[in-house]
N, C-alpha and C positions, 0 to 999 in steps of 0.2 A: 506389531511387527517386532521379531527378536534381534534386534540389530544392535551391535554394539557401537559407544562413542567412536566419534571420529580419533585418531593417535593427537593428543599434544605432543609437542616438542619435551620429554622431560618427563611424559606422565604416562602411564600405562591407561589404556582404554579399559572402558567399562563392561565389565564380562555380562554377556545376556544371561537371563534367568534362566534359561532352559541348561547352556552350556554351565554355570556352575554347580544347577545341582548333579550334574557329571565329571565336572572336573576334581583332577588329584595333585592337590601343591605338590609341587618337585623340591626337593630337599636338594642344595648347594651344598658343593665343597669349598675349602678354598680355594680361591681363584690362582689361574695361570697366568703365567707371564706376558705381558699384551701383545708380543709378537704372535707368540705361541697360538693361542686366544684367538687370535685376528687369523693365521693359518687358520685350523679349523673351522672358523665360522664359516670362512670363504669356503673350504675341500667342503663343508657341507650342504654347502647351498650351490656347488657345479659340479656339472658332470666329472668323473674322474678318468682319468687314460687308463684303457682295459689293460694292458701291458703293464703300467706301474702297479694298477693293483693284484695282478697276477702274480709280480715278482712279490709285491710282499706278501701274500697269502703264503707263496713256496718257503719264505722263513719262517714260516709258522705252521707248518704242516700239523697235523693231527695227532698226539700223541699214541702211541700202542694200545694203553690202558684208558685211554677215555672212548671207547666202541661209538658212546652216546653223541659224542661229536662229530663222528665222519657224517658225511654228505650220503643218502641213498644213492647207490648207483643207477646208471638209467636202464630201465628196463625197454629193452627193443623190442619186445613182442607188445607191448602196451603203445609205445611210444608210436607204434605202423598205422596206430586206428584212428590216433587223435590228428584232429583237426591242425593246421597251418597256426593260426592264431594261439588255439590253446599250448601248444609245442612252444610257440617264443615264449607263453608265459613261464612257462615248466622249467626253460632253460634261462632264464632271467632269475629264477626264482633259487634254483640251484648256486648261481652264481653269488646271492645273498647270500644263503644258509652256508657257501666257502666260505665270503668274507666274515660271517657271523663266529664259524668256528674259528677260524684263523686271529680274530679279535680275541676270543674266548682263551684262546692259545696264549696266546703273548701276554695276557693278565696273569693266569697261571702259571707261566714260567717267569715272571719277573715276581711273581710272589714267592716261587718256589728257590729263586735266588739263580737263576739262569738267563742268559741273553740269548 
C-alpha cells in the first residue's frame, strides 16, 4: 500500500513512491508578511463571496492588446444542446479562466508600473 506517514507536529510526512516519482519541488519566494500569509492561506482554502470577487476581476479587466487573455464568449447555439450538469460545469469554469485573466492582469500592470 502507497500510503504516506501519518503528519508529525514539526515534520513533513513521507511522500509515497509512486507520488514522488511525479512530483515537481515548487521553488519559494521570499516570504510574506504573516498577516498577509495567513489572509491567503485562509481566502485559499474557503469559498470566496461571488460579488467580491466580481468587483475585483472588474479592476482588472482585460487589456485591448492581450486578445489571448479574454474569456471565450458563450456560444448559445452550442450551449441549447448541452446537458444541465455539463452547463454548470462550463459556467464554473468560465468563471475561473475570468479570475485567471484578471490575476494575469494585475501582475502585468503592476510590472508594467500601473495600479
Amino acid at each position: 500500500a502507497l500510503e504516506a506517514a501519518p503528519r508529525d507536529e514539526g515534520h513533513e510526512p513521507e511522500v509515497p513512491f509512486l507520488a514522488a516519482r511525479f512530483a515537481v519541488p515548487i521553488d519559494s519566494g521570499k516570504p510574506l508578511g504573516e498577516e498577509l500569509a495567513a489572509s491567503i492561506n485562509y481566502l485559499a482554502s474557503h469559498q470566496l463571496q461571488e460579488l467580491a470577487m466580481d468587483t475585483m476581476a472588474k479592476k482588472y479587466d482585460t487589456p485591448a492588446n492581450c486578445i489571448l487573455l479574454k474569456v471565450p464568449a458563450v456560444n448559445h447555439a452550442i450551449w441549447g444542446h448541452m446537458e444541465v450538469g455539463i452547463l454548470a460545469q462550463e459556467i464554473k469554469l468560465q468563471s475561473v479562466l475570468k479570475l485567471l485573466a484578471s490575476g494575469i492582469t494585475a501582475v502585468g500592470r503592476s510590472v508594467d508600473g500601473e495600479k
